[in-house]
KOLGUZA-78106 format. One record per residue (C-alpha): x, y, z; residue number from 1. Coordinates in pm, 1 decimal. Last residue first. Example, Ala and Ser with C-alpha at 12.3 -4.5 7.8 and 13.67 -1.06 7.14 Angstrom:
<atoms>
ATOM;1367.0;-106.0;714.0;2 .
ATOM;1230.0;-450.0;780.0;1 .
</atoms>
This chain:
<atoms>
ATOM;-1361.6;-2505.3;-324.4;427 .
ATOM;-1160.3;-2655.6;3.7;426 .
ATOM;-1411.4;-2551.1;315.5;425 .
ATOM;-1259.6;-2325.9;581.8;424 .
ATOM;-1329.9;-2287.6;971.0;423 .
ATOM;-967.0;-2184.6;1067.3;422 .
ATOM;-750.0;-2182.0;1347.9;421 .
ATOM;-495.7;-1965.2;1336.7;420 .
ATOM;-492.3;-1747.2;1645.9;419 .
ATOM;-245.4;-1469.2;1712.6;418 .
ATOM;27.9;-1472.3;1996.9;417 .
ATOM;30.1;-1130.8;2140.6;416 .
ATOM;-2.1;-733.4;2057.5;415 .
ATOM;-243.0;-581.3;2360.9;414 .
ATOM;-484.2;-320.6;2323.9;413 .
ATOM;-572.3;4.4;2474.7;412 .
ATOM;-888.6;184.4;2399.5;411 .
ATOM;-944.0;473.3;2176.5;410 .
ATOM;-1249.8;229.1;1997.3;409 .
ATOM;-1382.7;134.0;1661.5;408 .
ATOM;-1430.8;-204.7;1719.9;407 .
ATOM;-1260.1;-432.5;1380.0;406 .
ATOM;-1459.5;-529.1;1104.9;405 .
ATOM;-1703.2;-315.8;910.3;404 .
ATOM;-2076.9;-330.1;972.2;403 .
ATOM;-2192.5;-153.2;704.9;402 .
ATOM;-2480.7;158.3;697.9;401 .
ATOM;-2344.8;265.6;352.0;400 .
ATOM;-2226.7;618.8;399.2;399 .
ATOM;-2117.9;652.2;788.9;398 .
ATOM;-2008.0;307.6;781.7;397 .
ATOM;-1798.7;294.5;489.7;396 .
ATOM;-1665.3;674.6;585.6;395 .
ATOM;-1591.4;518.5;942.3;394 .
ATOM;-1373.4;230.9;799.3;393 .
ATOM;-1208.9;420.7;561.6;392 .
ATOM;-1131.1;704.2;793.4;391 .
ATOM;-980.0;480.6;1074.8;390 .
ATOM;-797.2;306.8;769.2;389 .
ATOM;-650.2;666.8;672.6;388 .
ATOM;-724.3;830.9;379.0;387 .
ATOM;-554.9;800.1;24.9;386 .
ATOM;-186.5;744.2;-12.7;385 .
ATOM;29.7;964.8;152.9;384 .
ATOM;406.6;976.0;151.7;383 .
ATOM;506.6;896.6;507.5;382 .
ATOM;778.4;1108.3;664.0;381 .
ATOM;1018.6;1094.7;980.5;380 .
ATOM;1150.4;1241.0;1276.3;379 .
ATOM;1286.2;1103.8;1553.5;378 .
ATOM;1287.3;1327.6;1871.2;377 .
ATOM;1590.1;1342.0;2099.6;376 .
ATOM;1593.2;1739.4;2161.9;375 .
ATOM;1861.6;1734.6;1922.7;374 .
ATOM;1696.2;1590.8;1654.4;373 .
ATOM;1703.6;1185.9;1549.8;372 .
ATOM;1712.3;1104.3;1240.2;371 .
ATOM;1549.4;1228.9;896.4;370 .
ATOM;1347.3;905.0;789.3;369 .
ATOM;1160.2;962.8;462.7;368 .
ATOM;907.9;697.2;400.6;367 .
ATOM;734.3;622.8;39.1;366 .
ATOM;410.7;389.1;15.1;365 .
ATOM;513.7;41.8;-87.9;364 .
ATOM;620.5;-77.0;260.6;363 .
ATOM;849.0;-345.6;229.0;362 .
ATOM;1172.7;-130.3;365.6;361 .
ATOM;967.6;11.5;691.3;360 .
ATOM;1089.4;-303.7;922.8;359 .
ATOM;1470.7;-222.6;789.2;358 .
ATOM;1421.0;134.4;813.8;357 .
ATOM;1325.6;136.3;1169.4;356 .
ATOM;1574.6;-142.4;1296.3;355 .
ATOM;1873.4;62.9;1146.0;354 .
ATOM;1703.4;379.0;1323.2;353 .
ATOM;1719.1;174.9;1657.6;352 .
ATOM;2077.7;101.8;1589.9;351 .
ATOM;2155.8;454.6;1476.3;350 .
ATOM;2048.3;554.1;1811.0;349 .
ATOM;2203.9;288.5;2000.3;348 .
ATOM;2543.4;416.8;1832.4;347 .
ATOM;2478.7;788.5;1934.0;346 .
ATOM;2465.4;668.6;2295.4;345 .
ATOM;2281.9;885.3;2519.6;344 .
ATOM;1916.3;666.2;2492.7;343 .
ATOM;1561.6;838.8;2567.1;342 .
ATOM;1291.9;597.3;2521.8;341 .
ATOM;1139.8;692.8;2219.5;340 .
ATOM;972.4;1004.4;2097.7;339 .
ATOM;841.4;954.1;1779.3;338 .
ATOM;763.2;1218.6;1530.8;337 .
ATOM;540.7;1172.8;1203.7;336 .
ATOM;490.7;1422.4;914.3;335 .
ATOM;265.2;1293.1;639.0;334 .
ATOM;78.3;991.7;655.0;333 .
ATOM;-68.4;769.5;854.0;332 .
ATOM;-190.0;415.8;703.3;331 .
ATOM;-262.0;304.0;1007.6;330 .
ATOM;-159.9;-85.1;844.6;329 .
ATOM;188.4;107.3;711.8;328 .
ATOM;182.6;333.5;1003.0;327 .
ATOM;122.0;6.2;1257.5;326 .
ATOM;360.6;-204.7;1109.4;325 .
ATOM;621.2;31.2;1165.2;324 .
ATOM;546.1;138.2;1493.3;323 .
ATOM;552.9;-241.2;1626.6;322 .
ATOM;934.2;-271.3;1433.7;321 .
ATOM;1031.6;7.7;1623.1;320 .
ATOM;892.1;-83.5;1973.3;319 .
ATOM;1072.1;-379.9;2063.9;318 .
ATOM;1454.0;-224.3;1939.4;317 .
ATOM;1350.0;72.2;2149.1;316 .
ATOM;1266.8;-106.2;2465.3;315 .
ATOM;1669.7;-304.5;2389.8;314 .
ATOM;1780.6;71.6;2377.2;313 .
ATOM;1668.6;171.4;2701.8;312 .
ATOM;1839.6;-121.9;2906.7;311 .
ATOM;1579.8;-340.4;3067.2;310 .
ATOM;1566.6;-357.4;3370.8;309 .
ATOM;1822.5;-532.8;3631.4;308 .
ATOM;1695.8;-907.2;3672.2;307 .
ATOM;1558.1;-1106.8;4012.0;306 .
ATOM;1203.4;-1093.0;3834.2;305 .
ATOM;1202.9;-965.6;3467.2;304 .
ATOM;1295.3;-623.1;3389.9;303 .
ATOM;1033.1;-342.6;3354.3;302 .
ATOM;812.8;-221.9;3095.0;301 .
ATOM;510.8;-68.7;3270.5;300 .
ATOM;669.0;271.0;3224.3;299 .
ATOM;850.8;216.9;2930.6;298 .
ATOM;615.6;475.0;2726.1;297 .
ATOM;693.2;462.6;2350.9;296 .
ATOM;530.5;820.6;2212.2;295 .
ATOM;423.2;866.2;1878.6;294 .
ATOM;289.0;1206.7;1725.9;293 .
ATOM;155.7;1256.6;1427.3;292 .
ATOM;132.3;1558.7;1216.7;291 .
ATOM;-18.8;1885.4;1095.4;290 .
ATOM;-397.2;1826.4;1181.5;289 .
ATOM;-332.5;1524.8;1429.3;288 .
ATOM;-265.0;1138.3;1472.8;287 .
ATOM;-183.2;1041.8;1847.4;286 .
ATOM;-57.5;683.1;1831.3;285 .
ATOM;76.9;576.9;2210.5;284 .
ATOM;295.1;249.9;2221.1;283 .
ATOM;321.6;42.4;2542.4;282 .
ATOM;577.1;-150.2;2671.4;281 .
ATOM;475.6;-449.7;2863.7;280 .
ATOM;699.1;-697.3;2723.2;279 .
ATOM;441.2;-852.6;2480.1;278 .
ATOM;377.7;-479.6;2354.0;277 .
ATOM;92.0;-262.2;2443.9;276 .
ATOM;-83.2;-15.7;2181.5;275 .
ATOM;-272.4;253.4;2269.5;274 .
ATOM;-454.4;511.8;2058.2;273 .
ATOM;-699.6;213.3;1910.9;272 .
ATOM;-776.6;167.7;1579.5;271 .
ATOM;-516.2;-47.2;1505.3;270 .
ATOM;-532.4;-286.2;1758.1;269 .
ATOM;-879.2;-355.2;1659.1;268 .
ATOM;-801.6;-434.2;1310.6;267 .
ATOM;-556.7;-664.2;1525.2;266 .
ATOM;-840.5;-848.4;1675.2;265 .
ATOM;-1043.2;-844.8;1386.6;264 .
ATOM;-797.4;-1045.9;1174.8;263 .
ATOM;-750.8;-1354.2;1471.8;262 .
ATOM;-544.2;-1527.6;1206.1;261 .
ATOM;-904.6;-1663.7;1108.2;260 .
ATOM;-1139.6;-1443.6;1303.8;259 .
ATOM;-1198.9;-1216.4;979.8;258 .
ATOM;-1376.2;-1516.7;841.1;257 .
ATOM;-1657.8;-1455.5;1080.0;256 .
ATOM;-1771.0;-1760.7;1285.9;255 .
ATOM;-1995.1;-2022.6;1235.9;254 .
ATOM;-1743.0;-2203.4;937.1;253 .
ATOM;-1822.1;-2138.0;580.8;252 .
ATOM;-1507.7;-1967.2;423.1;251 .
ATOM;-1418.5;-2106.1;71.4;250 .
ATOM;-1051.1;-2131.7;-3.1;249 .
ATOM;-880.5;-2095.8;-292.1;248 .
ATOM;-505.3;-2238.9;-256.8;247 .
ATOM;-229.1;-2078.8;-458.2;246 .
ATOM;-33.9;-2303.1;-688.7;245 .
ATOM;-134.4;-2099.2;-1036.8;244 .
ATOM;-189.1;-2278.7;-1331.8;243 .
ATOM;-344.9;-1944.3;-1514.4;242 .
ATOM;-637.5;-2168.9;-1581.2;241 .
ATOM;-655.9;-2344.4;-1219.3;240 .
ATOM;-613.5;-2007.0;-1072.8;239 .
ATOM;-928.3;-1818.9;-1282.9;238 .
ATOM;-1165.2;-2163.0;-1141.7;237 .
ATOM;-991.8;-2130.6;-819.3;236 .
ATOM;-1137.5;-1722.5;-888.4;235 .
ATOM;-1460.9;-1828.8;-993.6;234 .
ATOM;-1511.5;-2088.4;-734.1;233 .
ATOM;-1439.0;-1898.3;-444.3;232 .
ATOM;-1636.4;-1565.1;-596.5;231 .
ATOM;-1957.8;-1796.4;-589.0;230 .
ATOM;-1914.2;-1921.9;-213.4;229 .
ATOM;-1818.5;-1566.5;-95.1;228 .
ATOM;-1615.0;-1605.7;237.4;227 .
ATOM;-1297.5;-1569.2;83.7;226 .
ATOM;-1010.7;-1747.8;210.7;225 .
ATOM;-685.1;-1686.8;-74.1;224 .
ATOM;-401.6;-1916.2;-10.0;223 .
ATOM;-3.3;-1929.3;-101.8;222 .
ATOM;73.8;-1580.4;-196.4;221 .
ATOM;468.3;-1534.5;-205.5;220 .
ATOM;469.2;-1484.5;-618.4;219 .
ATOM;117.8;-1343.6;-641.2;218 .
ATOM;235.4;-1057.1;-399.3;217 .
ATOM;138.4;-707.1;-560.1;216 .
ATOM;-13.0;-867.9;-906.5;215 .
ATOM;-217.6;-1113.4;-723.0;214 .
ATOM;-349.3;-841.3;-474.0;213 .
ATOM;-383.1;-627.5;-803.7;212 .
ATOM;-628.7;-913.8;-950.6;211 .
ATOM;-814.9;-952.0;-585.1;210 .
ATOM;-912.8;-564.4;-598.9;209 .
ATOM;-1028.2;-559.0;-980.0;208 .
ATOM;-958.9;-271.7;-1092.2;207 .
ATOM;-796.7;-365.5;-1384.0;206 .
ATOM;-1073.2;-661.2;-1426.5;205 .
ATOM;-1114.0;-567.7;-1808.4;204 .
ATOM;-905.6;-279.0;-1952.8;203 .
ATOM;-1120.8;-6.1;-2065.1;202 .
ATOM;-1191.4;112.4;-1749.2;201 .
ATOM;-838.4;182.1;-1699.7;200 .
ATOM;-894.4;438.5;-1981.7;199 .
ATOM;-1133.8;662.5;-1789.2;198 .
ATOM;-1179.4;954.1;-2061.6;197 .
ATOM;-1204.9;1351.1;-2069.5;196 .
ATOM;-1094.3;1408.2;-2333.2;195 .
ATOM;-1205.3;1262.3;-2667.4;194 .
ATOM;-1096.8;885.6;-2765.5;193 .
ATOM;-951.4;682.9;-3023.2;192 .
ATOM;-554.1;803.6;-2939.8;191 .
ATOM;-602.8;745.0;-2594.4;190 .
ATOM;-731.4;411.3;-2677.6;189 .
ATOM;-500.0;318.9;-2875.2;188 .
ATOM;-262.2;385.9;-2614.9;187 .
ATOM;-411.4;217.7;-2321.8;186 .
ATOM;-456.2;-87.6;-2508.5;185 .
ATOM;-103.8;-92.2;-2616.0;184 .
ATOM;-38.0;-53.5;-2240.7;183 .
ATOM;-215.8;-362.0;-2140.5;182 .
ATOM;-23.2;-559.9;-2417.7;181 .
ATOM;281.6;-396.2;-2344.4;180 .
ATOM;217.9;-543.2;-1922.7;179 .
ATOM;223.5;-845.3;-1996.4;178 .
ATOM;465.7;-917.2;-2262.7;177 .
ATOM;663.5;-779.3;-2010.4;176 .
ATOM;541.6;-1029.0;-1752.4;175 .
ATOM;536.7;-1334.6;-1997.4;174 .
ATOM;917.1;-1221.9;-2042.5;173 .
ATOM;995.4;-1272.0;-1657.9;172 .
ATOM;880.6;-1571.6;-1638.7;171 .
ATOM;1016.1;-1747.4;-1941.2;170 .
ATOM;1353.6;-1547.1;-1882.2;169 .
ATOM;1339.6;-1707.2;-1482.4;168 .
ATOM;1300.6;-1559.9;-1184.1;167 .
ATOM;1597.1;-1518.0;-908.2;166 .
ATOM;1515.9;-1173.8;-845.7;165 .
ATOM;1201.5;-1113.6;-1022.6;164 .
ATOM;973.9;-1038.9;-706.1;163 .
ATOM;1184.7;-748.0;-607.1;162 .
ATOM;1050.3;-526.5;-882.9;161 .
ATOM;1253.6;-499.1;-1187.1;160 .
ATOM;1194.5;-125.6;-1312.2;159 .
ATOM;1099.4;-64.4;-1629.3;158 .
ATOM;1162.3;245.3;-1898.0;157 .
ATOM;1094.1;289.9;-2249.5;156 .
ATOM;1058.3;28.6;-2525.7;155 .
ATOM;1000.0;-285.1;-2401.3;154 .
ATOM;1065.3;-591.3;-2532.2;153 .
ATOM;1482.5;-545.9;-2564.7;152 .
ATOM;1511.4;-518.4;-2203.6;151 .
ATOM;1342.2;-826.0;-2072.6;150 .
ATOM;1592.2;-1090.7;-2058.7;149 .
ATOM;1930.3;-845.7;-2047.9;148 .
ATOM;1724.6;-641.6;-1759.6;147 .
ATOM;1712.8;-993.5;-1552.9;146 .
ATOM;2113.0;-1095.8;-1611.3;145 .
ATOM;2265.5;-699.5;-1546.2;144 .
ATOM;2076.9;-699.4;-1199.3;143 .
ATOM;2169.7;-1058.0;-1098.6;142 .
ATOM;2555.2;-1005.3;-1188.8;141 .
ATOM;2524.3;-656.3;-1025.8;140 .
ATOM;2491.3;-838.9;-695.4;139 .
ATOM;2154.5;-726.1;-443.9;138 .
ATOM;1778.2;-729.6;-529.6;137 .
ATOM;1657.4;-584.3;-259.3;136 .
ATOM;1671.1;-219.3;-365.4;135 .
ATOM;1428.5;-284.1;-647.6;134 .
ATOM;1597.5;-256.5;-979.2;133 .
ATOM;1611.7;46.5;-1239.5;132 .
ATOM;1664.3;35.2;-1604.1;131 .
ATOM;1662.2;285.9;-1830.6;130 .
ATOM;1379.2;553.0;-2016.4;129 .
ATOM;1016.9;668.6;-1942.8;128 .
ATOM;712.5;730.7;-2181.2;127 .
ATOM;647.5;375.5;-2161.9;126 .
ATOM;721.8;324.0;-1754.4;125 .
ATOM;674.8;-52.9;-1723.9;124 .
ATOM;685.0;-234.7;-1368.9;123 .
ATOM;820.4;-519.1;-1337.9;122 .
ATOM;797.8;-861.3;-1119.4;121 .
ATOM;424.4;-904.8;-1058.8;120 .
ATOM;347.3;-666.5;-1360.4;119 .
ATOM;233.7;-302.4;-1328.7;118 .
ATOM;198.0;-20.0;-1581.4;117 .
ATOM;327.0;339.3;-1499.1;116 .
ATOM;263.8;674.2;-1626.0;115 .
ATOM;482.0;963.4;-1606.3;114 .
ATOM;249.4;1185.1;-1676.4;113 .
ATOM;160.1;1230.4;-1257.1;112 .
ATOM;-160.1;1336.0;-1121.9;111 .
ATOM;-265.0;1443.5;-755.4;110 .
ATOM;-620.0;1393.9;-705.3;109 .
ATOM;-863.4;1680.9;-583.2;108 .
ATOM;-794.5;1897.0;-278.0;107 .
ATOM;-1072.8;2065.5;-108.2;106 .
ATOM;-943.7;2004.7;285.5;105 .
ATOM;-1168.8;1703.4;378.3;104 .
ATOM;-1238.0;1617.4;27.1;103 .
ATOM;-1591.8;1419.0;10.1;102 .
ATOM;-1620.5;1247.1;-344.0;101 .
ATOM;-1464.5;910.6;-253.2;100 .
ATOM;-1295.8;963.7;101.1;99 .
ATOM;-1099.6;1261.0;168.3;98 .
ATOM;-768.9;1464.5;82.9;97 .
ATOM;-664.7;1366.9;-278.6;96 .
ATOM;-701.6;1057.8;-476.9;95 .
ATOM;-328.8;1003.2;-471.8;94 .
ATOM;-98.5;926.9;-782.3;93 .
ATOM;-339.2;920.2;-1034.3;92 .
ATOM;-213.5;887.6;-1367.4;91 .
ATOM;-196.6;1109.2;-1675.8;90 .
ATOM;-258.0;1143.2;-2065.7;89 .
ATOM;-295.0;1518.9;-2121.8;88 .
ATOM;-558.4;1650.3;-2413.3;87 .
ATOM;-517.1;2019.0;-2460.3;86 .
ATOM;-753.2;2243.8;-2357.6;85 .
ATOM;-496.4;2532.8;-2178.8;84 .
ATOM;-219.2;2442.1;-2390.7;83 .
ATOM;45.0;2231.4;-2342.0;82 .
ATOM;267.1;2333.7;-2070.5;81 .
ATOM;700.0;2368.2;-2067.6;80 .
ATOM;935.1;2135.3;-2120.4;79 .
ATOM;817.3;1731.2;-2121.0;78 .
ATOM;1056.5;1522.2;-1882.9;77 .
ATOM;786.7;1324.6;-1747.4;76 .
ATOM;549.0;1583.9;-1602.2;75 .
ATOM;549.3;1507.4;-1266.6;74 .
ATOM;814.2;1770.9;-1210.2;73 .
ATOM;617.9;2089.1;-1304.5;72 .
ATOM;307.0;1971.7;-1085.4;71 .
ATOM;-59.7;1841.0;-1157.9;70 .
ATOM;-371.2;1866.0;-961.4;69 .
ATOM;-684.4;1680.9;-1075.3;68 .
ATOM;-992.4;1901.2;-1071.0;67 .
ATOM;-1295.3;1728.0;-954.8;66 .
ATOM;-1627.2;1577.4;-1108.2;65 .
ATOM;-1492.4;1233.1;-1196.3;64 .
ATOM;-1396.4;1326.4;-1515.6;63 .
ATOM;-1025.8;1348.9;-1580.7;62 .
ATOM;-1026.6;1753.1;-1570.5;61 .
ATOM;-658.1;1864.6;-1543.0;60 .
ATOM;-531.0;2156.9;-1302.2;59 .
ATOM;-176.1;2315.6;-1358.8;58 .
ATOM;104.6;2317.2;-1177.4;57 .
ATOM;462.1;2533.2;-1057.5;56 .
ATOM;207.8;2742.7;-787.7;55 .
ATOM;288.7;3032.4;-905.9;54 .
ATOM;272.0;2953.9;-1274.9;53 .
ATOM;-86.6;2817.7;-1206.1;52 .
ATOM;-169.0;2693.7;-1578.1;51 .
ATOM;-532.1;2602.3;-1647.9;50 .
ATOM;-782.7;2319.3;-1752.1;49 .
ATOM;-547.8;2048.7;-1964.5;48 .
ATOM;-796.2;1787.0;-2057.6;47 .
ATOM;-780.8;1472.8;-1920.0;46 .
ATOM;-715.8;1071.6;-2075.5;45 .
ATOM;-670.8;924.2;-1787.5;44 .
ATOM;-509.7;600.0;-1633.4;43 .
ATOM;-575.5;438.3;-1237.3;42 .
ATOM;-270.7;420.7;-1031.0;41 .
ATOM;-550.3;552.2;-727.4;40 .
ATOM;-884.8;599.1;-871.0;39 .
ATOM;-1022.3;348.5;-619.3;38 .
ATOM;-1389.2;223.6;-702.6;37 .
ATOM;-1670.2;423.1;-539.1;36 .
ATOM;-1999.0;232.0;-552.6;35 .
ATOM;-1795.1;-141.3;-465.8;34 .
ATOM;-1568.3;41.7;-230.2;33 .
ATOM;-1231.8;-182.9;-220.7;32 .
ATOM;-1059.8;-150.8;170.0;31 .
ATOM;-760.2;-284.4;180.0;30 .
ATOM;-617.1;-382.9;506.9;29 .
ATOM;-227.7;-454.8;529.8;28 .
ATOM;14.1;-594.7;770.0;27 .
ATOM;-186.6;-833.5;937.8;26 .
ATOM;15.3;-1109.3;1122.2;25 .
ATOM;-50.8;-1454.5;1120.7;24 .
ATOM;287.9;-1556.4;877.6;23 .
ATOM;209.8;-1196.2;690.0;22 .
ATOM;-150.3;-1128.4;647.6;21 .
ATOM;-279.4;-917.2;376.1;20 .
ATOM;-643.8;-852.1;493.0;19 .
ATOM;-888.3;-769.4;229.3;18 .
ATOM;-1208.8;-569.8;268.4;17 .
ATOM;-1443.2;-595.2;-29.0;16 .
ATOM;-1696.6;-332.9;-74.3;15 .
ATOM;-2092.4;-189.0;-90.1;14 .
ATOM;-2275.7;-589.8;-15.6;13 .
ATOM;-1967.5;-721.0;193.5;12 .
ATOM;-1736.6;-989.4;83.2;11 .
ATOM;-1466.5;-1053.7;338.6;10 .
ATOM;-1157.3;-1125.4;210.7;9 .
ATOM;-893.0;-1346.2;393.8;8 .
ATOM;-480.7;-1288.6;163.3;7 .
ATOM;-231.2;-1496.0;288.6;6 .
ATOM;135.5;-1532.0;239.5;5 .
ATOM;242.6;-1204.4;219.9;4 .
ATOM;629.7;-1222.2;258.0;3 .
ATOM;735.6;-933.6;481.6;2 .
ATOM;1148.3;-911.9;417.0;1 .
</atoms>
């Protein structure tokens, strides 16, 4: 299991960028756009546009210039379509094709009804029914004791998130009294106001960047660096309220705060087509208009001195859990093939796909795998969830003259030790 234990922000004049690191090792980069906040989970009151009965949707205006797209089966069990005009209360899924306002192929933000409210160890589906449990938490003992401490607060549906396993009824109760009070304010708002309407902006510091960080991995978090003097103090200030035991750091040292855990480095990692592996193996990334292609090249992977080579299935092994991190911190989506190492046993195959699904389990964006096709290829999908990082990066550049982290290069870079020091002050 990745256990976020960090979280280094770099405070830039037009966004936040915030590395998740994981024991030195980055597995996420969020990129928060201080002119164009995220719409993604965000909460709408829209206005039913049209029906496309051949398509199975219809198109909802929630304001932000665009038509959001929703489909028959995001509709939360409701039969049939409200009028064209009729107020719809939705969520967005995924902002669409592009960056902000700029839609690479025209498509505007996919929208779901069945709306969802996150805690850090629930999250509460009002309009949904049952109880459902994060894959990792195991025994039905555990399963039947954390829904019989929250199940009679909420009316609906919830899902216990992997966080709550082994919480306690204090705990987990302040969470669903949590997240009803942010939904009641939802509601009444919904009921108040005239289509279209933002209603996450009516609930202060939802879209905050830092605040869902908290709510994502608050439990494993154990220090924030920030390299914002003023923000360091307000949010140890917001920790020592809440009587949180995560560390605020202020970052003042010579160097850039993204060198801490050597950040940049593996920013750069990621942007580049070429990966290579402590072993030698290298990892080719070649993202394109229908899908992505990965291809684990062994040629520079040999055994060591005096020793027969490796076997392929032990190159494999190295390389799935180094393609895993890299589509969630990539964020590539849609259709992916990889083309390991060729191996004749069915059992190393399922091996290696073991491996696969084992390093992709934490990711919070959706993965099909389909298994290996005859020709040897695996094939798998990513759910997507706004644009790449290469994208992010470049569109921050392109439309706000930053310097973002990380050297946007197709060069070849190396996965090793990582450095930790760090050039902090205690707020």
């Amino acid at each position: 299991m990745t256990r976020i234990d960090r979280l280094i922000c770099q405070v830039l004049p037009h966004a936040f960028i915030l590395a998740l690191v994981a024991e030195g090792r980055l597995v996420e980069l969020r990129i928060a756009r201080r002119d164009k906040p995220s719409l993604t989970d965000g909460i709408f009151l829209g206005r039913l546009e049209r029906v496309m009965p051949e398509l199975g949707a219809a198109f909802v205006d929630i304001g932000i210039g665009r038509s959001g797209f929703l489909r028959a089966e995001d509709r939360a069990g409701i039969d049939g379509w409200p009028p064209a005009g009729a107020p719809v209360l939705v969520q967005v899924r995924n902002e669409g094709d592009g960056i902000g306002d700029k839609l690479s192929a025209g498509k505007g933000p996919r929208l779901s009804m069945n709306i969802a409210v996150s805690g850090r160890y629930l999250v509460y589906h009002p309009l949904g029914s049952g109880v459902a449990f994060s894959r990792r938490i195991e025994g039905e003992a555990e399963r039947e004791r954390l829904a019989g401490h929250v199940r009679d607060l909420l009316e609906g549906g919830l899902v216990l998130r992997t966080a709550a396993a082994g919480a306690s009824s204090a705990v987990l109760r302040a969470d669903a009294h949590d997240v009803l009070e942010r939904w009641e304010v939802i509601r009444r708002h919904a009921l108040d106001l005239q289509p279209p309407a933002d209603l996450t902006a009516r609930l202060p510091r939802e879209r905050d960047p830092i605040t869902k960080v908290l709510r994502d991995h608050g439990v494993t978090l154990e220090e924030i660096v920030i390299d914002d003097r003023g923000l360091a103090r307000k949010l140890q200030d917001e920790m020592d309220k809440r009587q949180e035991t995560i560390r605020v750091r202020w970052h003042n040292g010579p160097m850039p705060v993204f060198d801490i855990d050597d950040v940049a480095g593996q920013i750069d990692t990621a942007l580049a087509a070429r990966i290579a592996l402590e072993s030698g193996v290298e990892v080719l990334f070649e993202p394109g208009e229908t899908l992505t292609a990965i291809d684990v090249d062994s040629s520079r992977a040999g055994g060591r001195q005096g020793r027969a080579p490796r076997r392929p299935v032990d190159i494999n092994l190295e390389a799935a859990p180094a393609i895993a991190q890299q589509l969630r911190l990539r964020n590539l989506a849609g259709a992916v093939v990889v083309d390991f190492v060729t191996m004749r046993s069915a059992y190393d195959r399922d091996k290696v796909q073991a491996v696969l699904a084992e390093a992709l389990a934490d990711d919070a964006v959706p993965t099909q795998l389909y298994g290996f096709t005859r020709l040897g290829l695996f094939e798998l999908t990513r759910a997507r969830r706004g644009a790449t990082l290469r994208a992010q990066l470049e569109a921050l550049h392109q439309e706000t003259g930053e310097q973002t982290p990380g050297e946007q290069t197709t060069g070849e870079h190396t996965t090793g030790e990582r450095t930790t020091g760090e050039q902090t002050e205690e707020e």
